[in-house]
N, C-alpha and C positions, 0 to 999 in steps of 0.2 A: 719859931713855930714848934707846937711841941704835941705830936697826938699822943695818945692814951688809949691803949685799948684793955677791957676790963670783961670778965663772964664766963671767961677760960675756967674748964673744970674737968673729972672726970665723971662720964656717964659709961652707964651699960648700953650697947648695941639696942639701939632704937628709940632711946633717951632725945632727948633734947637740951639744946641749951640756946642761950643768947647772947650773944656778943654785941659788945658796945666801942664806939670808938667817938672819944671828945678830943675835941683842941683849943689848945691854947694860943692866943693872936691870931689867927686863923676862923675865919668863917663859911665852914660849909655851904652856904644855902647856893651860892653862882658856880660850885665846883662841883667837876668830878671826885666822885671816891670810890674808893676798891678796897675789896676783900684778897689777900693772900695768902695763902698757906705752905710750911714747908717741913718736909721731914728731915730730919738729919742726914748729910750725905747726899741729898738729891736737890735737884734746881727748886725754886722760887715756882710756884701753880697759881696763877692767876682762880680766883674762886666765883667772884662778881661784884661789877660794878653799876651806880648809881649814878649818872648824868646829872650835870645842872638841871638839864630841862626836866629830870625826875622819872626817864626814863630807866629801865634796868637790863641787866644781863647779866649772864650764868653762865659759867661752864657745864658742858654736856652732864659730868656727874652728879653735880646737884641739883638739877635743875627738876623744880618740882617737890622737891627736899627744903630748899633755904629759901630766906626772903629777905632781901634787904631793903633799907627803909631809912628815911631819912626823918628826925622834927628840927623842924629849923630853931624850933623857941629853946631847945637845949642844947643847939648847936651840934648834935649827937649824932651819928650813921650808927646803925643795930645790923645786924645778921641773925636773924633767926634760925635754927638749926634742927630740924627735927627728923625723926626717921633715921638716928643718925648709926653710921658702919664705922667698922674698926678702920676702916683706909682714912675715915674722916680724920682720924690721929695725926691731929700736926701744929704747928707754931704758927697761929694765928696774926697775919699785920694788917692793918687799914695801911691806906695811901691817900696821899691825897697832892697839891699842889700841881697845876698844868691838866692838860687834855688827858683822858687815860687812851693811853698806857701811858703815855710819859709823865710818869710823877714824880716831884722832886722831895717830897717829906713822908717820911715812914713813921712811925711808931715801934714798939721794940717787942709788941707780939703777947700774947696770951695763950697759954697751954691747951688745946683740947686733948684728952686721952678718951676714946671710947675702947671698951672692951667687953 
């Protein structure tokens, strides 16, 4: 299993972007997936996650900010980003595999830099 996440870029302070996350042998549509982010030097921040049943959830700081979204016909999870703050600055991973939190396939992350 192999995700991919792609849309990592640099904006200025209140920009938007969008993040994507595809995988390979792997299909989305009956799994959890998640958003994580990290800065160098500090822990793994869970960002939000997408339920099989299609349900969502956010951590406290984005919430209201991001949206994530599933299409099943491109097998693809998105994170929408907008409104976005220099704390947003970090190494973007989907997740997916098992129940979340407990997920066993990562991807290897996409740059955001706001400034």
């Amino acid at each position: 299993v192999q995700l991919v996440e792609s849309g990592g870029g640099s904006v200025e302070v209140g920009g938007s972007l969008k993040l994507s996350c595809t995988a390979s042998e792997f299909t989305f549509v009956d799994s959890d997936v998640g958003w994580y982010r990290q800065v160098p030097d500090t822990a793994c921040e869970w960002v939000s996650t997408i339920k099989s049943d299609g349900s969502t959830l956010y951590e406290d700081p984005v919430k209201g900010r991001f949206t994530i979204s599933r299409d099943n016909a491109k097998n693809t999870v998105y994170l929408q980003m907008n409104s976005l703050k220099s704390e947003d600055t970090a190494l973007y991973y989907c997740a997916t595999g098992g129940s979340w939190p407990d997920f066993g396939y990562w991807g290897q992350g996409t740059q955001v830099t706001v400034s």
